[in-house]
N, C-alpha and C positions, 0 to 999 in steps of 0.2 A: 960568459955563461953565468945566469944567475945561480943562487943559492938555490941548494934544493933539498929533499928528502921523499927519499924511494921506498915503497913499499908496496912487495907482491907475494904477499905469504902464503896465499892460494896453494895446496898442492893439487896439481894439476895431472887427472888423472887421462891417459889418451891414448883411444883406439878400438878396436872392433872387441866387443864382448866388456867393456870395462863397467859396464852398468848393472852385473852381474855379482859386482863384489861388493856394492855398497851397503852390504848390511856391516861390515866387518869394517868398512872403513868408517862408516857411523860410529862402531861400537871403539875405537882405537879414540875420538875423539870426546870417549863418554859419557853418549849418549844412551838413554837406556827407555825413551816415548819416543816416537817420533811424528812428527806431521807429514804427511805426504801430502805436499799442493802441487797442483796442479790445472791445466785448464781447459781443452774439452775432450769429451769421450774419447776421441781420436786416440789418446794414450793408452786408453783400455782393448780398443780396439786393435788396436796394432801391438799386442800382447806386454808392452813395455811394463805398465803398473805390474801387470801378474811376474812379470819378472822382477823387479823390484820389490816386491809383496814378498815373494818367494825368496828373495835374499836374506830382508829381513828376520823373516820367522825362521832361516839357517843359522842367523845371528845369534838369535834369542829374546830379538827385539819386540816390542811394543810396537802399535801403530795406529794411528785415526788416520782417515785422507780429507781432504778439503780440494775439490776441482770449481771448477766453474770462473776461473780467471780469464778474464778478456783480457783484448787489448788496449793501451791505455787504463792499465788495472782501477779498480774503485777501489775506494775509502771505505763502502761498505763492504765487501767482500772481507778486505783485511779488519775491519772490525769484527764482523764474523769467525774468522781465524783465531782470533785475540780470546773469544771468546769462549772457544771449540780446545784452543791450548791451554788458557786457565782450569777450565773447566776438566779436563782428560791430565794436567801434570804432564804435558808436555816439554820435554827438555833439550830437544832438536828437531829442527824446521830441515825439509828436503825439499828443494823445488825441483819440480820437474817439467821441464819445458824450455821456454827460451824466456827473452828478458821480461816481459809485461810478468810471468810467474816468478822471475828468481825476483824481481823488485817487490811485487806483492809480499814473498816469505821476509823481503827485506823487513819491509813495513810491520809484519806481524811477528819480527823477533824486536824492532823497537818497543812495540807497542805492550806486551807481556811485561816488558819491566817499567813500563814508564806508569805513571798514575795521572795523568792526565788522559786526553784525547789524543789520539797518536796524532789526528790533523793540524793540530795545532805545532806538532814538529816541523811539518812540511811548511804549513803556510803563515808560521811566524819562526823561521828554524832560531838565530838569532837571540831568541827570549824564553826559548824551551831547550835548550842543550839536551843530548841525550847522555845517559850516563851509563847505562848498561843493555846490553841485548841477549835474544836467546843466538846461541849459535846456530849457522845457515850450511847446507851444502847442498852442490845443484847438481843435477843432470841433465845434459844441455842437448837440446833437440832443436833448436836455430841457429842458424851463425847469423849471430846480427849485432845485439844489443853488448859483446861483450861483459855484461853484468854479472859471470859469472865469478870474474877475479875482480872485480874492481867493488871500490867504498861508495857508490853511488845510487841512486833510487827515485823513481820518480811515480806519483803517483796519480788520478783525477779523481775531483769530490764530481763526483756523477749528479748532484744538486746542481750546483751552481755552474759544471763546467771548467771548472779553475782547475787549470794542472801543475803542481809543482814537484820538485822538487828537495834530496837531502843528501847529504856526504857525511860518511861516518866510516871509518876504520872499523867500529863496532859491528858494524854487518858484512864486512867483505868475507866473503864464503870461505870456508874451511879447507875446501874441498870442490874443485870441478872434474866431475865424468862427462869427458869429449868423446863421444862415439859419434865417427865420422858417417856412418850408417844410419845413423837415426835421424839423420836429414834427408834420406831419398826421397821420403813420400811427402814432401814438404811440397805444396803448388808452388808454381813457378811463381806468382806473384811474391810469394812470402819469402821466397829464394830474394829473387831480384832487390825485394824490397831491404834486403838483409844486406846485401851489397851495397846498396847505396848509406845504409845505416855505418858498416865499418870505415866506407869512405869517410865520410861527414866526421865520425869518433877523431882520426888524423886531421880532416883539416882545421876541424876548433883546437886543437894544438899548432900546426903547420901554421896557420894564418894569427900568427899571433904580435905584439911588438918585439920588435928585433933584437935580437940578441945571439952572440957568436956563438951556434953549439952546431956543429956542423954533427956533429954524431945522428945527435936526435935530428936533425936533417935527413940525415941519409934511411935511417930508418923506418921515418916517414913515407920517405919515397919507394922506400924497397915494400913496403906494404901497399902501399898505393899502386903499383905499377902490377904485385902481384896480385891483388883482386881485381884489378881491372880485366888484366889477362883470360884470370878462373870464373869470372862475370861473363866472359863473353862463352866460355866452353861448357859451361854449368848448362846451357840455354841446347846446347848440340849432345850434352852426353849427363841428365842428370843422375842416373846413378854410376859414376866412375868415381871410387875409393878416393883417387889420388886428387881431384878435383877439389871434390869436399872436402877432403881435410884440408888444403890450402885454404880454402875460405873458410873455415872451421878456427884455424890458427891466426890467422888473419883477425879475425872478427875478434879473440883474442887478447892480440898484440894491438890493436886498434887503441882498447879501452885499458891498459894496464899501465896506461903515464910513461912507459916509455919512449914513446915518438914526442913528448912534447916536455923532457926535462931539460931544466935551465931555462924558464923563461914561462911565462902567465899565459894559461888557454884564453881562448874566444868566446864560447858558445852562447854567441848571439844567433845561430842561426837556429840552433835546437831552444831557445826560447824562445824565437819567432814561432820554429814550429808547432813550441806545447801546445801553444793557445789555439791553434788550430783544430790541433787533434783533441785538447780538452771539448772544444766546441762541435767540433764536426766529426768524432770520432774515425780521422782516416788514422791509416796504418804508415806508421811515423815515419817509416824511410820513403814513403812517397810525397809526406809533407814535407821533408827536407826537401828533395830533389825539386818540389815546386817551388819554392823560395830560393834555393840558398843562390842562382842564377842572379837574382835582385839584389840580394844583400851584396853578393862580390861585385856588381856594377856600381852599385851606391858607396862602395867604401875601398876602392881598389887603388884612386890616388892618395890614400892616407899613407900607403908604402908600393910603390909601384912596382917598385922592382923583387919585392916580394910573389907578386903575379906572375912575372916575367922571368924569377925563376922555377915557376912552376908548372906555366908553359915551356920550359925549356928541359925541365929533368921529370916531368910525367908523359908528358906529351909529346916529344924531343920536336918542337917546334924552332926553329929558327931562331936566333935572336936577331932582332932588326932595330942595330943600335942608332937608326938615325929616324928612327919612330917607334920607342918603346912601348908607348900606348897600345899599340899595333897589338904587338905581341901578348902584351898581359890579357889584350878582349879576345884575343886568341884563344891562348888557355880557358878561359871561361867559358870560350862559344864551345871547344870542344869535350868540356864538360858537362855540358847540356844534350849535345848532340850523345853523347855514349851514352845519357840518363835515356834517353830517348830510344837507343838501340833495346834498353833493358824493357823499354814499354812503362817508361817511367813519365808521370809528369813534368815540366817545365815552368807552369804556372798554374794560380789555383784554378783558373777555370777549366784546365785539361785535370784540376786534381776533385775537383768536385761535381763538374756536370754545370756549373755557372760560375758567374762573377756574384762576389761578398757586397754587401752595400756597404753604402756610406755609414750607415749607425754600426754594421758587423763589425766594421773596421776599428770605428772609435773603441766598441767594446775588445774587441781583442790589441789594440792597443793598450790602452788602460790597463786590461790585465797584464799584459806580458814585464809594464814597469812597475809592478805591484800598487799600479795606483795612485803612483807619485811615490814608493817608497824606495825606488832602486832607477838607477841606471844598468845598460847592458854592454857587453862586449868590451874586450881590450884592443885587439887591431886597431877599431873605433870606436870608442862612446858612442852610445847611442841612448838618447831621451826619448820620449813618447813621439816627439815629432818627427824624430827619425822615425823609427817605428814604422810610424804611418805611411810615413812615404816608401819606403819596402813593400808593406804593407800593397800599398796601391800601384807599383812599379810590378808587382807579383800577379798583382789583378787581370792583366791584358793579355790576352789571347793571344800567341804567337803561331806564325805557318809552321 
């Protein structure tokens, strides 16, 4: 087991009616403005804001709102925010929504203290360090993105298309309200696509280079086995309590580093996917689910038996010690096939309605290695030329 250092300071609030107290739990952490962002009417409509509005002002709180957060959040918006918080003396960011919104409030608690352009954090992080934020808490109406405990953030310059990228301690939430309920009215699509999103969180840990940590092993797979489960019953009974909060908790434990400590994550296949969804704005757990089939074919003899145990403890597939190969295209075929059960993509052309050209390709190649300034992935390195060939291994339409 490698070195490591853990950190999930998150308090973690969880359960029916818990969105009810966040004026109080705002006010214990100092806050005395707050931002309420947010992303479409939906939240108003489905009375959530008015209750949240209503806590607040039992607080004794302040408050401006800011909605209008997509998916795959813009640079503009969170400029806007930056703007709207300067401007109001803002001193706490509340997202409410799921990840494209807690990442946005991410953005625009960097952005308040930095004197630059907040873009410039994303897409040179590196030569713009952050050094202070406003503080964040979220109320969480997806299970998907895990963003609500974790230092991560990602955003697109709605310009150019380029989606990156930031990790900071400085913005990991304060505070998450898990109300398992305020996922009912979620379309299926945004469910499914949520599942496949905490999958993916585990395997750019799980698929990583080797090293003895059987804990975060087991972990992994205890979360993996049990979204897979609540994935398929979510589709037959979507508002049952006990359903959603497993995938609720899940989606979680996905992103909070503990399935992947003692040993360097992956995520080569969520930068494959950025540039997707920076470019063709899909909704990122189905640009996983299109790719990430290519990438595990492309890179699955760099540690074989890494595949082969995960065909063997997700999937409880056979082991077939006298053709391991077997086994590891196993696991992956049957992870395809379950993306499949979700009404999930497999490749881009089931994820877009066509095949990417040759020039789409180059450019989202290019982008994904910053251009020549980066390699990806630890399982495998991967260059631009890799890249591509993923890229175009992902292209072809399968039965």
């Amino acid at each position: 087991m490698e070195n490591f250092v853990f950190n999930s300071s998150t308090r973690v609030i969880f359960g029916r009616g818990t969105e009810n107290d966040v004026g109080e739990e705002i006010k214990s952490w100092g806050g005395t403005k707050v931002l309420v962002h947010y992303g479409s009417e939906s939240a108003r409509r489905s009375g959530l804001l008015d209750r949240v509005e209503q806590s607040l002002k039992s607080a004794g709180l302040e408050y401006v709102s800011l909605g209008g957060v997509v998916p795959n959040p813009h640079i503009g918006k969170v400029r806007e925010g930056i703007t709207l918080c300067k401007e109001e003396g803002v001193d706490f960011i509340l997202a409410v929504g799921g990840g494209s919104v807690i990442d946005s409030a991410k953005a625009i608690a960097y952005g308040v203290k930095y004197q630059g352009d907040v873009w410039e954090i994303y897409d040179r992080r590196a030569q713009y360090p952050v050094e202070a934020a406003l503080p964040v808490g979220s109320i969480v109406t997806i299970a998907a993105a895990g963003s609500e405990t974790s230092s991560s953030s990602v955003l697109t310059d709605e310009k150019t298309l380029l989606k990156r990228g930031y990790k900071s301690e400085l913005s990991r939430p304060k505070f998450a309200i898990m109300n398992p309920e305020l996922t009912y009215t979620l379309p299926q699509y945004q469910t499914v696509c949520g599942v496949v999103d905490i999958m993916m969180h585990t395997f750019e840990r799980y698929f990583a280079p080797r090293s003895h940590n059987h804990m975060s092993d087991m972990l992994a797979v205890a979360v993996l086995k049990n979204v897979i489960d609540n994935g398929r019953l979510v589709l037959k009974k979507p508002q049952d309590y006990q359903v959603r909060s497993e995938i609720l908790w899940a989606s979680n434990l996905s992103h909070n580093d503990l399935t992947g400590l003692g040993r360097a994550d992956d995520w080569a296949t969520h930068q494959i996917e950025h540039e997707l969804g920076g470019m063709f704005n899909v909704a990122h757990g189905a640009g996983l689910a299109a790719v990430w089939g290519s990438w595990a074919r492309y890179v699955y003899k760099a540690d074989m038996m890494r595949f082969v145990e995960f065909a063997n403890q997700v999937w409880n597939v056979p082991i077939n010690y006298e053709d391991l190969e077997e086994t590891a295209l196993q696991g992956i075929s049957l992870t395809e096939q379950y993306f499949k059960t979700l009404g999930m993509p497999t490749n881009i052309p089931e994820l877009l309605g066509r095949q990417v050209t040759a020039e789409e390709i180059e450019q989202l190649s290019s982008s994904c290695v910053h251009f020549g300034r980066r390699k990806i992935g630890t399982f495998m390195v991967l260059d631009k030329d890799d890249v591509s060939k993923i890229y175009n291994m992902a292209n072809v339409a399968t039965a």
